[in-house]
N, C-alpha and C positions, 0 to 999 in steps of 0.2 A: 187884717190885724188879728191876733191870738188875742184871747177872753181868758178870766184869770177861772180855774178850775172853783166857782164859789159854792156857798152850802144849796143857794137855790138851784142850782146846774146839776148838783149831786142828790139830791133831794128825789127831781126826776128819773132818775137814771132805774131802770127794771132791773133789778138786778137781787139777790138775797142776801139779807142781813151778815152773812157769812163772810159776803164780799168787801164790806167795809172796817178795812182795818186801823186799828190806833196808830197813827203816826210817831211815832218813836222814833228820839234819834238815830238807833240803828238804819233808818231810812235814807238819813238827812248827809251823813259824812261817808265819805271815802278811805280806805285803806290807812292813807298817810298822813289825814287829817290837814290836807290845805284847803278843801273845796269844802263851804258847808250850804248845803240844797235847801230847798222847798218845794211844797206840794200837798198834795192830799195821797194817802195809800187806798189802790182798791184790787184787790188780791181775785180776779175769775176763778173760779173752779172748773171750768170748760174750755172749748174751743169757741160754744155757741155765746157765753157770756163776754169773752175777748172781744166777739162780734159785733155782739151789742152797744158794751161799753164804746167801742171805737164808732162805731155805727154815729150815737149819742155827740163823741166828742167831736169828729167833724161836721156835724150839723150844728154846733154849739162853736166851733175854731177853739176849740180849747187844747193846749198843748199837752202831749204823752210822752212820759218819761219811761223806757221799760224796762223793769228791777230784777235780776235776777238773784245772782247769790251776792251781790255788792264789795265781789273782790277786784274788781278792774281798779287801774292804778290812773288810769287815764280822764279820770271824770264822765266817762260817756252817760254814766247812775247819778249824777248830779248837777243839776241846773240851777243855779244861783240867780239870774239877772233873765229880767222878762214876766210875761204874764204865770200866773204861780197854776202848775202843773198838773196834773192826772201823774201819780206814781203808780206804773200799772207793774202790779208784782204778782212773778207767778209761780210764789210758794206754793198755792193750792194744788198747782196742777202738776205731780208729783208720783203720774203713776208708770208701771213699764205696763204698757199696752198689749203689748205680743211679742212671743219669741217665736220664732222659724230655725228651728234649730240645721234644716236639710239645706238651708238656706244662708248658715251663719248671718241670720238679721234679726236683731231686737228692735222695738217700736217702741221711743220712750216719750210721754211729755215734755214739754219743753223747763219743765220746773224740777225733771230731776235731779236731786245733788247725783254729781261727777261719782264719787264715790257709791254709792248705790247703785249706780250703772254698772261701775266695775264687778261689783257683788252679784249681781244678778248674772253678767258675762259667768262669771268664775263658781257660780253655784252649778251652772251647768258643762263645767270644764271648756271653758270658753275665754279670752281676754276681749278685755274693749282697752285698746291702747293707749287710748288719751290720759297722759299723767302728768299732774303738777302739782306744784305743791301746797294751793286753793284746793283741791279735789277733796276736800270734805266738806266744805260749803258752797264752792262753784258749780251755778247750774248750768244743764247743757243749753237751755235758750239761748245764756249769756254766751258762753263759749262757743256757741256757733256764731253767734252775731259779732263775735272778734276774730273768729277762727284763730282759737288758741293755739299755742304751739306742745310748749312743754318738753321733758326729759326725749319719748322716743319719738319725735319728729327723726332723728335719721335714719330710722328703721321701718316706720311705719304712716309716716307726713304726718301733717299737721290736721287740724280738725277737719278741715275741709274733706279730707283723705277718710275719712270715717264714714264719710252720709250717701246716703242710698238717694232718699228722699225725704221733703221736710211738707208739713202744714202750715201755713201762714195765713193772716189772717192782714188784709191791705188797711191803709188808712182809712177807708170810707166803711169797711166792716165786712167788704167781700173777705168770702174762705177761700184759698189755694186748696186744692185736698191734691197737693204732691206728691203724696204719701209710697211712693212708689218702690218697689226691691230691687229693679232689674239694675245690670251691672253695665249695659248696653241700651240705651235708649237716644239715637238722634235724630228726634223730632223738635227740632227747632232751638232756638235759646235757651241756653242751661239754668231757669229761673231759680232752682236752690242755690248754686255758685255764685248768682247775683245777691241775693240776700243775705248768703252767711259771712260772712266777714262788712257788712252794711249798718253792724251798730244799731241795729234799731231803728234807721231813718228811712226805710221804703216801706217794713211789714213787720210786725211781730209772728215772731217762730211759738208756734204752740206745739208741736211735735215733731219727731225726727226718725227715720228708716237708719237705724245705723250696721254698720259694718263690725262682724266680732270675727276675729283671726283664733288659731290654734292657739293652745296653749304651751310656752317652749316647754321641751322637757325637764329639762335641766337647764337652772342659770348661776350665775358665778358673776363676781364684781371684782375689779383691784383698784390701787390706787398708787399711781405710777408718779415718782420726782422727776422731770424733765427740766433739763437745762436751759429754757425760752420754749416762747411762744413758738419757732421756727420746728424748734424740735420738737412739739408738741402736734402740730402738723404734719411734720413727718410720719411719725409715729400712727397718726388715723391711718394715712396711707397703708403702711406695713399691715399695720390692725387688720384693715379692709381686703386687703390681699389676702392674707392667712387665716380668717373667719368667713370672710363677706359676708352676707345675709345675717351671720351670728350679731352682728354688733348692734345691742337695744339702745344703747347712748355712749356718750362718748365728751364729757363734760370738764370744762379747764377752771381752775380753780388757782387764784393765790394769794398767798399768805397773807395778806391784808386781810382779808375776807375771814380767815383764822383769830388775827389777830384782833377786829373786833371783837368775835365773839368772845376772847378773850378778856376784856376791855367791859363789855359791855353786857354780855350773856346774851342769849340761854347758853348754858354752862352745857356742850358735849365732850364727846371723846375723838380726839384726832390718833390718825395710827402710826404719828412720826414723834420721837421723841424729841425734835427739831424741824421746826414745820421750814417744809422748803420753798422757794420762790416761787415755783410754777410744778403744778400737779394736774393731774388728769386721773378722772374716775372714769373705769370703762364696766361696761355690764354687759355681759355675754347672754345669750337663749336659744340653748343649742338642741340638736333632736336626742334623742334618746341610744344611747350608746357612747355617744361623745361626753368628754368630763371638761367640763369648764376649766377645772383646777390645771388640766395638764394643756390646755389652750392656753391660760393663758401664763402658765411657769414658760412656755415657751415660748411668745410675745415677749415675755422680760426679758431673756436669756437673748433676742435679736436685739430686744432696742437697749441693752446694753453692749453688746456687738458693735451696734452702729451708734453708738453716740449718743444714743438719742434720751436716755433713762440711767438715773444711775444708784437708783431706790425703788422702792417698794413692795407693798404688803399685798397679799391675795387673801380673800376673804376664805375661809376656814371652815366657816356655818353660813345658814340663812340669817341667824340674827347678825352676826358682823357683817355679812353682806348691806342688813340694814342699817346698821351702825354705819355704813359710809354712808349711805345715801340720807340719813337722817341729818350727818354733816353737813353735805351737799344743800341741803330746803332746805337748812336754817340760815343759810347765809343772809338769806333776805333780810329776815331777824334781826338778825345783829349789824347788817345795815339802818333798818328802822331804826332799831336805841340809838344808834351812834348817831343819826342824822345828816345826809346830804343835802350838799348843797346846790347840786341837780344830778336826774339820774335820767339815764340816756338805754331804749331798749334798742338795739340798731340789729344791722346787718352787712358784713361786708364780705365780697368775693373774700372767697378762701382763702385764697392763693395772696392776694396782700392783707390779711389778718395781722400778720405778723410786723407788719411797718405800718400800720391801723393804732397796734399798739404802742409803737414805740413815738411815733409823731404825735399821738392825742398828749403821750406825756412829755415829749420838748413843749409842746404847747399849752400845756396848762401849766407845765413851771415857768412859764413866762408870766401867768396871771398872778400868782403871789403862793402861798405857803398852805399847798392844799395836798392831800393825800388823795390815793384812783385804788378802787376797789376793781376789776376786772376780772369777771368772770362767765361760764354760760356754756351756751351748748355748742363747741366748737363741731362739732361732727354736720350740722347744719349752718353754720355759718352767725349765726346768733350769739352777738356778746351783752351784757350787762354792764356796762362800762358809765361806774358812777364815782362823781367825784364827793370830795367830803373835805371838811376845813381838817386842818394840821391839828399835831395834838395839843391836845389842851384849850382847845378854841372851839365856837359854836358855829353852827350854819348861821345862826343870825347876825353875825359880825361880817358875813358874805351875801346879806341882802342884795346890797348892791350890785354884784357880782355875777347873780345867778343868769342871769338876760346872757350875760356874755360866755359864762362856760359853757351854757347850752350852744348857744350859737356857734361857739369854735369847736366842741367837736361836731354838732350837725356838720357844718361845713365842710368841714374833713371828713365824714360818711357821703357829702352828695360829692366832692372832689374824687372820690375814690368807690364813685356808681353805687354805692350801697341803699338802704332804705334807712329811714330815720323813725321807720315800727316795725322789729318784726314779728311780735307777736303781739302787745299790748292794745293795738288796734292806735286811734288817732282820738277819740272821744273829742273835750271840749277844752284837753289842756295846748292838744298839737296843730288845732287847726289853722294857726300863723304859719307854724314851720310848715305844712302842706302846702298851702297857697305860695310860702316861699322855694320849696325845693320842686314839687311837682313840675311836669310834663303839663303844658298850658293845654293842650289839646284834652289830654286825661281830664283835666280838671272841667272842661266843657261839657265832654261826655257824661261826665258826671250828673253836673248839676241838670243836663238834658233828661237823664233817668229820674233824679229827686222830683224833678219836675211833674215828670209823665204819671210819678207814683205815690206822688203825695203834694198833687198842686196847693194845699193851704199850708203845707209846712209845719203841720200837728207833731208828724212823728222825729222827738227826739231833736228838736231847734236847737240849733250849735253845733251840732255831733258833725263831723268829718269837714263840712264845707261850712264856709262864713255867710252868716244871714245877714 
């Protein structure tokens, strides 16, 4: 039985004055303000204080929450129900360790924000590709323990695809020192791959080996009107044929999604004087000699040919180039203001994408007078497929409701082999729909490793499987 994290339990703990920090609600909520936590905050400075601290809390069964940058959408950063928690946050530990530049591998704490990774990559003419649109407050601890996705997942995978080797520190206060560079190593069980996308529930990540790529020479963006989904698909195809390697993302956008921001703000610039149904933003990063501009005037000029496009703009400069993409991250935004009434991170084969989308919407106009935001990184198969009440109505008029939108389109993701996370991870809002769609075996082996790796069940109670 878990012990609630009290001032006497805390009181003991070795640990310096530094470590203990004010609880503030910035601790306590989530992103979108449904989930609101408890705890105590205690921020290490070290690998050796993590060790401690955890050392402490399973000698004591006191349960550990681990906070990174508090942008997950999933709840994994907040525990509401049960014995009241260790908020183990690891703002302090926030440094880049080492570069290997002969090596392409930076060493970062696991507290680094996202964006300061990137700058360090790019100070030495280097990328670290991981990009989302959290990447100025999301730390890599977190985003490895979700294995984040993000914009160039079709070019460069998702977080996992980044890490060499990590540091962990286990429930009982052992150090992993993983820390390894090589790019070839098979000795045994891939213990980083096990932990990072683990949420938190086998070990806290305290540092990471990661992977930095060339920097492209040249990049170029457009923003292409497609006739449906089908031909927006098509379209990556042709893309990937006449680039390949060139395409950083590859992202479907419609006009819903516009149309809030519209409605609701933050107030951008769109680059159609009539925003179309269905859009695609593509980002080129090509070697040096090649011009983006005439890549991709000649991409338009086929999927005009073929059907497939029958507008758009090519970015001109670097700042319009970010002009789309600033488009692009605010959508989430302007889903926030507006308010859904659930929002759904999935995955489905490519190739039925397209009847993905057109079925989730016979099926939700069955449910009654709701509008579908649709959008994400088709080039990886990753949609953002979120519903929201009709105009003029609130999501709280569809309390009732929400159980069942989720559920009809889950249902139609597992009907059609998809995932029902593909990025956001499972935290402590999905772990019904797991237990519901999973592979019963997957879910054994699972809980055989939780087991083997945290027999008292400190780390992270609720996150992925049900307690």
């Amino acid at each position: 039985m878990l012990n609630d994290a009290d001032d006497d339990f805390l009181s003991r703990l070795d640990l310096p004055d530094a470590a203990f920090r004010e609880t503030t609600e910035a601790y306590l909520k989530e992103p979108r303000g449904r989930y609101h936590g408890k705890g105590r905050v205690i921020a290490p400075g070290s690998t050796d204080e993590v060790s401690r601290l955890l050392r402490a809390c399973h000698e004591a069964a006191v349960p550990v929450v681990p906070y990174s940058g508090g942008t997950g959408l999933v709840s994994g950063q907040i525990m509401e129900s049960g014995a009241k928690p260790v908020i183990l946050s690891l703002e302090r530990m926030s440094e880049v360790r080492a570069l290997h530049l002969t090596e392409n591998v930076l060493v970062a704490d696991a507290g680094c924000i996202l964006a300061d990774v990137q700058k360090a990559a790019a100070d030495v003419d280097r990328l670290f590709p991981l990009s989302l649109a959290s990447e100025g407050s999301a730390r890599i601890g977190g985003l490895l323990g979700t294995n984040a996705g993000g914009v160039n997942v079709l070019r460069y995978g998702n977080a996992r695809a980044q890490v060499l080797g990590l540091e962990a520190v286990l429930a009982d206060g052992t150090v992993w020192n993983g820390l390894g560079r090589l790019r070839k190593d098979n000795t045994g069980y891939d213990l980083k791959d096990l932990l990072i996308g683990s949420e938190g529930t086998l070990g806290i990540i305290t540092g990471a080996s990661l992977r930095l790529m060339p920097r492209p020479a040249v990049e170029g963006a457009a923003i292409f009107a497609v006739h449906s989904p089908q031909a927006a698909l098509d379209l990556l195809a042709l893309v990937q044929g006449q680039v390949a390697e060139g395409v950083s993302a590859f992202e479907l956008m419609h006009r819903q999604g516009l149309d809030f921001l519209a409605e609701s703000g933050p107030e951008v610039r769109t680059p159609f004087a009539e925003q179309p149904d269905w859009m695609v933003l593509i980002d080129l990063g090509l070697p040096a000699g090649l011009s983006p501009d005439e890549a991709l005037e000649t991409l338009f000029e086929a999927a005009v040919e073929a059907d497939l496009a029958y507008d758009g703009v090519i970015a001109r400069s670097e700042a319009q180039r970010q002009e789309f993409w600033t488009m692009r991250e605010t959508i989430p935004e302007g889903n926030r203001r507006t308010g859904s009434i659930s929002s759904h991170d999935v995955s489905i084969p490519l190739s039925s994408i397209p009847h993905f989308i057109e079925e989730g919407r016979r099926r939700i106009a069955k449910l009654g007078d709701m509008r579908i935001n649709c959008f994400g990184h088709l080039g990886d198969g990753n949609l953002h497929y979120n519903v929201f009440p009709g105009p003029g109505r609130k999501r709280e008029e569809y309390a009732n409701q929400q159980s069942e939108v989720k559920r009809t389109i889950h249902d139609l993701v597992h009907e059609m082999e998809g995932s029902i996370s593909a990025e956001h991870g499972i935290g402590r809002a999905k772990v019904e729909d797991l237990a519901r769609y999973a592979d019963p075996t997957k879910l054994s082996m699972m809980r055989a490793i939780k087991q083997a790796l945290d027999p008292q069940g400190i780390l992270n109670p609720g996150v992925i499987l049900e307690t």
